[in-house]
Steps between C-alpha positions, in 0.01 A plus 500: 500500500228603719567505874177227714252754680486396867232737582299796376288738810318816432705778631393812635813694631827451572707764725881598320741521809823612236380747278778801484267794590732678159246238319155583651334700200604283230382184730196674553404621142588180344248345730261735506462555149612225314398198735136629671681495859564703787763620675550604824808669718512327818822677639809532331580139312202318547192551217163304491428421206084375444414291195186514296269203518580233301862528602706147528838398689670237339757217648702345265764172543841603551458841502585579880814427692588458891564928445212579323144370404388646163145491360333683219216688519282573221242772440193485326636709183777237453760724690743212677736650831756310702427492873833382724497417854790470670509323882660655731852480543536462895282361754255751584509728193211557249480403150540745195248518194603647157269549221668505160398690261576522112869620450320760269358722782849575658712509201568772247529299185158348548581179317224341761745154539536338825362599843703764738506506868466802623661368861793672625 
């Protein structure tokens, strides 16, 4: 069963406040080269991350929580990432963005199932 689309926006970047620095290269290649994207180093866990044109953020029912919101985005050679935003957890504080890649581009066994976070 197919989750209802809420929304779909054109996209143009989204800035990763959790990647593990360990994780750059791979983040960036994957990106780079497989996706049509670019990656930037803003400091030490924060990467900007520009789209090509054509690029589209999804919202789909029941995919977010009160911890997280979740949306898809999708780039124009089919490639689909998870983007999670969490809220900050006191008063005051920022929120966090993760971009999710394929489990593939982290993993040894390159079975390419699943999506990995490369937070922490």
């Amino acid at each position: 069963m197919n989750a209802e689309l809420i929304s779909s926006t054109p996209i143009e970047e989204v800035r990763d406040d959790m990647l593990n620095p360990a994780y750059f290269t791979a983040f960036q290649r994957y990106l780079e080269k497989e996706c049509g994207c670019t990656c930037t180093a803003v400091d030490d866990k924060r990467v900007a991350v520009h789209f090509p044109e054509g690029t589209i953020e999804e919202e789909y029912a029941g995919k977010s929580t009160t911890w997280k919101r979740e949306t898809t985005i999708r780039l124009p050679n089919r490639v689909k990432l998870i983007k999670r935003v969490y809220p900050p957890m006191m008063e005051g504080g920022k929120e966090l963005i993760a971009l999710l890649l394929p489990e593939h581009v982290f993993s040894t066994n390159k079975n390419g199932r699943g999506f990995n976070s490369v937070a922490l």
